[in-house]
LUMDREN-875086 format. One record per atom (N, C-alpha, C, O): residue number from 1; residue in one letter; atom name; x, y, z. Coordinates in steps of 0.001 Angstrom, whole numbers. Layout:
<nodes>
+-----+---+----+---------+---------+---------+
:   k : r :  a :    east :   north :      up :
+-----+---+----+---------+---------+---------+
: NUM : A : CA :       X :       Y :       Z :
...
+-----+---+----+---------+---------+---------+
</nodes>
This chain:
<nodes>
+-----+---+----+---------+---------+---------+
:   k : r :  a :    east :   north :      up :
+-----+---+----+---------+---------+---------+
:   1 : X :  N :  191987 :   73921 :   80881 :
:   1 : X : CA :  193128 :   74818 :   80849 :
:   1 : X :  C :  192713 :   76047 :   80032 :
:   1 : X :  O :  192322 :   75964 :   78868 :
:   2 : X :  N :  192810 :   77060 :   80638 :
:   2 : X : CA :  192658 :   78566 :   79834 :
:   2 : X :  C :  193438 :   79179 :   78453 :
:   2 : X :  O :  193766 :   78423 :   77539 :
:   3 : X :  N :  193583 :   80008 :   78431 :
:   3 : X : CA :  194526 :   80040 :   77129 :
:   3 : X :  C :  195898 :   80488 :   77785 :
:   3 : X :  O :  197017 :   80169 :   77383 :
:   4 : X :  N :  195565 :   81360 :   78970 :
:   4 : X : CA :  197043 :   81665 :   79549 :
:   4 : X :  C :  198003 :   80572 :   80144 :
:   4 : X :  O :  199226 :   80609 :   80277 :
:   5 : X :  N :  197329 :   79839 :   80382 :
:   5 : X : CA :  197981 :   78610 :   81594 :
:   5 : X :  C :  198523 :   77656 :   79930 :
:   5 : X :  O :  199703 :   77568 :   79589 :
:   6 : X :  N :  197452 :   77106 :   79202 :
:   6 : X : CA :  198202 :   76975 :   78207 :
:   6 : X :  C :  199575 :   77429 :   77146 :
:   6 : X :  O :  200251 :   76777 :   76349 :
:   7 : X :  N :  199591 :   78954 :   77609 :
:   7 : X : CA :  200504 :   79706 :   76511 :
:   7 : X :  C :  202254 :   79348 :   77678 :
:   7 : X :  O :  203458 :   79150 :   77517 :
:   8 : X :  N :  201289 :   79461 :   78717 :
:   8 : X : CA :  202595 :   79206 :   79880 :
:   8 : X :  C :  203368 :   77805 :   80078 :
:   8 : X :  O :  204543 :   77511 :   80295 :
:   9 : X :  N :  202184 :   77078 :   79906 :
:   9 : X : CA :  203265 :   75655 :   79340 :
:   9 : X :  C :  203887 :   75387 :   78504 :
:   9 : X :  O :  204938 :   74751 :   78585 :
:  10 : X :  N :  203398 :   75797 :   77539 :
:  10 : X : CA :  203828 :   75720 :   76222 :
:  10 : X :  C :  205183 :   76313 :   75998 :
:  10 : X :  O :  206291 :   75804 :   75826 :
:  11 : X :  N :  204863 :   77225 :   76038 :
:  11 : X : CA :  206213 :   78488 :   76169 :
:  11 : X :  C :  207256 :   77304 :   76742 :
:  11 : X :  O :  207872 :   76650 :   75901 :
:  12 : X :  N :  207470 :   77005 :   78258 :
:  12 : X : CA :  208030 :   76225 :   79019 :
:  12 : X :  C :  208389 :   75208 :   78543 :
:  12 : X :  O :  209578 :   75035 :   78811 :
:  13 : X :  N :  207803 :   74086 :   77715 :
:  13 : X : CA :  208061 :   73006 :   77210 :
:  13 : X :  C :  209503 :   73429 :   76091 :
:  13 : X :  O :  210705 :   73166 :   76115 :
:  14 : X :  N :  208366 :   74400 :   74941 :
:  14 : X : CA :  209219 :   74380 :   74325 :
:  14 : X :  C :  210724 :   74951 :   74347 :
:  14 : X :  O :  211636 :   74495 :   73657 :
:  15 : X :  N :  210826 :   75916 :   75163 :
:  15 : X : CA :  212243 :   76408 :   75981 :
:  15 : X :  C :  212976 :   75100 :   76691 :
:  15 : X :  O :  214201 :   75128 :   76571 :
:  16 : X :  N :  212519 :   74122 :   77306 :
:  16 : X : CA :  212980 :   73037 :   77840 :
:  16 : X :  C :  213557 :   72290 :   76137 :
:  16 : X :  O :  214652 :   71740 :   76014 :
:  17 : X :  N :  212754 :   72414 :   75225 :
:  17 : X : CA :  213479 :   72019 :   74160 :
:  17 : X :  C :  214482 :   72513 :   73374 :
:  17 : X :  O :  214982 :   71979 :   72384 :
:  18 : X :  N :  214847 :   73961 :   74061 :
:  18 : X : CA :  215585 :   74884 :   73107 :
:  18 : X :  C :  216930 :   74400 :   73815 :
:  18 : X :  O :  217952 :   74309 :   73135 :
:  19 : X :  N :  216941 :   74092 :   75163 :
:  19 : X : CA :  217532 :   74566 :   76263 :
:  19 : X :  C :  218384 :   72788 :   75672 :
:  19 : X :  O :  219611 :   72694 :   75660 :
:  20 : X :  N :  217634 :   71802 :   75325 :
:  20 : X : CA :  218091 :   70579 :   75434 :
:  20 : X :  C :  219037 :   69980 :   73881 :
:  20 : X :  O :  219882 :   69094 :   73755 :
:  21 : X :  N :  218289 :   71132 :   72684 :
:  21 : X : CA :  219276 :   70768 :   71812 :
:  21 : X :  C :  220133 :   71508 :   71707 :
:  21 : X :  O :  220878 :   71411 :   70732 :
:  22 : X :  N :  220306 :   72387 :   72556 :
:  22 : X : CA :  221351 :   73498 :   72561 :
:  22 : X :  C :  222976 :   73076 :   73411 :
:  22 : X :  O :  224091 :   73597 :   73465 :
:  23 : X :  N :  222269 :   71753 :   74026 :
:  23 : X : CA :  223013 :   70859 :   74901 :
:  23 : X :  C :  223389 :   69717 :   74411 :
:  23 : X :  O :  224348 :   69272 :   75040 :
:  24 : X :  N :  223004 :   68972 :   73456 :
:  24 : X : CA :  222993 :   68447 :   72765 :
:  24 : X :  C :  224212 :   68211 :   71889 :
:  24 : X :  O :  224361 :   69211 :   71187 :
:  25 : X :  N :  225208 :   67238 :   71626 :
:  25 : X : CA :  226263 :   66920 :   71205 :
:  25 : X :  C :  225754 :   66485 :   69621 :
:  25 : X :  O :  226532 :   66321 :   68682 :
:  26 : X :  N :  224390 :   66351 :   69557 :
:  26 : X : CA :  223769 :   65404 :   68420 :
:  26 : X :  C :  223506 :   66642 :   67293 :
:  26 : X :  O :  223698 :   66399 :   66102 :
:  27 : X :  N :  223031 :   68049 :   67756 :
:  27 : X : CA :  222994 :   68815 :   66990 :
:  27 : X :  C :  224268 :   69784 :   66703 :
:  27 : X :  O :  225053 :   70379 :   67443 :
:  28 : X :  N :  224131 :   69682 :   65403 :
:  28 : X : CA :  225286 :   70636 :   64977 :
:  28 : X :  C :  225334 :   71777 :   64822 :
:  28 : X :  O :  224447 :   72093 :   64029 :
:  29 : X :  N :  226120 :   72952 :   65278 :
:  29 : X : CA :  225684 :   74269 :   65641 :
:  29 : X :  C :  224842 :   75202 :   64762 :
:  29 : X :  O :  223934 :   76019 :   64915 :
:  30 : X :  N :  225960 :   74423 :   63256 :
:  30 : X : CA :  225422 :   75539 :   62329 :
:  30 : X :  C :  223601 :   75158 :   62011 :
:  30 : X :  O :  222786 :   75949 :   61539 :
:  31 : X :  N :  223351 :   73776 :   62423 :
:  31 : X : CA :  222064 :   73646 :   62242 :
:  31 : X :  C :  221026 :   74359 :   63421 :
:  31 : X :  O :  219971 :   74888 :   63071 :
:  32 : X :  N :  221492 :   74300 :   64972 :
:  32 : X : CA :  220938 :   74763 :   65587 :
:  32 : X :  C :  220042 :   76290 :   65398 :
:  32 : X :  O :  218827 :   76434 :   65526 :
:  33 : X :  N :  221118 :   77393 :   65040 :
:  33 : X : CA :  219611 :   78343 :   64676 :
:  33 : X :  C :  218774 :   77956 :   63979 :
:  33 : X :  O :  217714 :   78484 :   64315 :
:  34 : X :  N :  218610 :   77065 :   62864 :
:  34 : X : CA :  217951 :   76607 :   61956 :
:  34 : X :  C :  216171 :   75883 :   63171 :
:  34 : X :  O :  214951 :   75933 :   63018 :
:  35 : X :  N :  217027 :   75375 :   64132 :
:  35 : X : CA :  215802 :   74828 :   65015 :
:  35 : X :  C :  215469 :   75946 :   66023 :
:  35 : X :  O :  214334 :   76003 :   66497 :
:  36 : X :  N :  216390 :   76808 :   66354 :
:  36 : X : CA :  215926 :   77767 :   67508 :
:  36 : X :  C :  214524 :   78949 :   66761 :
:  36 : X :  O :  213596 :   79529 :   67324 :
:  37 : X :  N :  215006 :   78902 :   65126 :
:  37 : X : CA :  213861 :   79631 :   64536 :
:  37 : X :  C :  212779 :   78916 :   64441 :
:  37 : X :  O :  211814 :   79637 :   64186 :
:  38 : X :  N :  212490 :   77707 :   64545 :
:  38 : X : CA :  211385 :   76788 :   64292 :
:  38 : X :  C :  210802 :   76601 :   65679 :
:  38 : X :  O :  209578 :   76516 :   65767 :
:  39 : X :  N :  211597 :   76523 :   66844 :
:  39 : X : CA :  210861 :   76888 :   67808 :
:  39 : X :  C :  210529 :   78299 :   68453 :
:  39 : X :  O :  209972 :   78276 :   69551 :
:  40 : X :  N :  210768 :   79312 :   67975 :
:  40 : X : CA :  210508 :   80427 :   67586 :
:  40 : X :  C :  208636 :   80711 :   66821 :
:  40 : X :  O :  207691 :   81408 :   67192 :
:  41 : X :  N :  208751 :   80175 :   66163 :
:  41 : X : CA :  207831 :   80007 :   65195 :
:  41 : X :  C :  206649 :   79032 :   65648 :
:  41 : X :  O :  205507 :   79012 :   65190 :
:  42 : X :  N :  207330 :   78017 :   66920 :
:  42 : X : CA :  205549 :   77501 :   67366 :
:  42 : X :  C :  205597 :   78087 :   68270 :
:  42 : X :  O :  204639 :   77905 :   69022 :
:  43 : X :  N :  206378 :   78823 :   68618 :
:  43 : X : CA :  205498 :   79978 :   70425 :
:  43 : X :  C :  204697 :   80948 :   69324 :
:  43 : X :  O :  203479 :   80782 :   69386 :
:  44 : X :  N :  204965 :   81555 :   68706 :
:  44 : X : CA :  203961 :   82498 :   67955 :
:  44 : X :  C :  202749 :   81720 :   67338 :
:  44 : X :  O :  201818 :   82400 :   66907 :
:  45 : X :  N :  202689 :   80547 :   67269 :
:  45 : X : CA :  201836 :   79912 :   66515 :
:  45 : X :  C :  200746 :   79297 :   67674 :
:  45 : X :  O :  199718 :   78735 :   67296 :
:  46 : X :  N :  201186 :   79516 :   69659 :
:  46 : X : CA :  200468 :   78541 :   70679 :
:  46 : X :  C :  198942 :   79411 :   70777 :
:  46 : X :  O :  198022 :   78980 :   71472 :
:  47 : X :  N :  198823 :   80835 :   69883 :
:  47 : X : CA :  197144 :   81018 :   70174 :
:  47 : X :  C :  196481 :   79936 :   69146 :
:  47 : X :  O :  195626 :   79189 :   69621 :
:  48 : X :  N :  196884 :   79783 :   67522 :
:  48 : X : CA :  196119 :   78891 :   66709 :
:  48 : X :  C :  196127 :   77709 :   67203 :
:  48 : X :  O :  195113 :   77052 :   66965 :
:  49 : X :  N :  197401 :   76926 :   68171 :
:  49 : X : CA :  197513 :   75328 :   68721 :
:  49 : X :  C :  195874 :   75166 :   69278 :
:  49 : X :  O :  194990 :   74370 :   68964 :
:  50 : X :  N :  195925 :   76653 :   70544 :
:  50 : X : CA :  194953 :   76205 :   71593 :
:  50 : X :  C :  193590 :   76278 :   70748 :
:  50 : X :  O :  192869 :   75327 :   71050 :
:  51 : X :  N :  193100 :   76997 :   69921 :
:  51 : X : CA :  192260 :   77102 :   69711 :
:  51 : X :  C :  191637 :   75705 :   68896 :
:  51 : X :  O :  190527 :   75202 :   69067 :
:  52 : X :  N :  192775 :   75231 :   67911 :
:  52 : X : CA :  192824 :   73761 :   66968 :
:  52 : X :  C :  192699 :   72900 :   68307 :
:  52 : X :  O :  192241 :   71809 :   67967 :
:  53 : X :  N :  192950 :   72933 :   69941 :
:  53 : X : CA :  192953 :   71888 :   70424 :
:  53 : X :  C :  191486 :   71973 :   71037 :
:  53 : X :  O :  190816 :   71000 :   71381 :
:  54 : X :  N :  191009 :   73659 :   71132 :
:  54 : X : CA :  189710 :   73184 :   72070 :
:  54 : X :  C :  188933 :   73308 :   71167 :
:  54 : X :  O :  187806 :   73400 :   71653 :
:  55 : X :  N :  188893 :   73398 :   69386 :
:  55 : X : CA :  187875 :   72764 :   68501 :
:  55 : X :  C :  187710 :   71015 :   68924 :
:  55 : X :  O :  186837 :   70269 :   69367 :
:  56 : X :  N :  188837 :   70952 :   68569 :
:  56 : X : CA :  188748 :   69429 :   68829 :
:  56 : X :  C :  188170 :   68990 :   69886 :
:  56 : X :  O :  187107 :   68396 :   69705 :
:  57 : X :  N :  188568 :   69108 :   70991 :
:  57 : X : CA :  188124 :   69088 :   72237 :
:  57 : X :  C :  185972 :   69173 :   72292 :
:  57 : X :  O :  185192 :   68426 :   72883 :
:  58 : X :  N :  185789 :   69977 :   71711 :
:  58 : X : CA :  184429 :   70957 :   71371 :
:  58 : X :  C :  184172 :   69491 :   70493 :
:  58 : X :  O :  183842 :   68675 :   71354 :
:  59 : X :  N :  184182 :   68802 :   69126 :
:  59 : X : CA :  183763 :   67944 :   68820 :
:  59 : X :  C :  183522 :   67181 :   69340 :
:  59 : X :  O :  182395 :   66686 :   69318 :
:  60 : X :  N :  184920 :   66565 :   70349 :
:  60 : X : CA :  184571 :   65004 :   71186 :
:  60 : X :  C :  183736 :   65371 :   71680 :
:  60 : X :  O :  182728 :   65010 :   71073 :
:  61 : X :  N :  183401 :   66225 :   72940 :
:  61 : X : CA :  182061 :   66605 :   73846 :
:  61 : X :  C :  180821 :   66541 :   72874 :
:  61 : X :  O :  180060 :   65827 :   73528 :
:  62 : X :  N :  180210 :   66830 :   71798 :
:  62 : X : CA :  179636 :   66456 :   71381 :
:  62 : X :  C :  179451 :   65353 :   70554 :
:  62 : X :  O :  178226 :   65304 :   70435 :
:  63 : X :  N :  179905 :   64484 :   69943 :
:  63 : X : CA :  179975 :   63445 :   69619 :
:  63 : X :  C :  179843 :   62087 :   71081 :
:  63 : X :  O :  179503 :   60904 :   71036 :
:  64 : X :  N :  180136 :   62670 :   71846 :
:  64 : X : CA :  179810 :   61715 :   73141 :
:  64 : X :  C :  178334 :   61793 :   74009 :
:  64 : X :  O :  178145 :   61051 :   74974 :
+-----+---+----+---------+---------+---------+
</nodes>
């Protein structure tokens, strides 16, 4: 996966999560911005994810 196709899922997932506690009877409103900023905060954060995932990624291949 590239970094774009990655940033595009990602994005997606986590909107599927914005979208689900926003629906959500379990969260309470006044807490909700409290999570809409935190998922806020890992879309800006999906270039360091990908890169922490294809280090990792980069070890196993060598270690195997």
């Amino acid at each position: 996966m590239n970094p774009d196709e990655f940033e595009e899922n990602y994005t997606q997932i986590l909107q599927t999560l914005l979208k689900a506690f926003a629906n959500s009877s379990a969260v309470e409103p006044e807490k909700f911005y409290g999570l809409a900023n935190v998922i806020e905060k890992l879309r800006d954060a999906s270039p360091a994810l990908y890169d922490a995932i294809q280090s990792l990624e980069d070890e196993k291949r060598e270690v195997a």
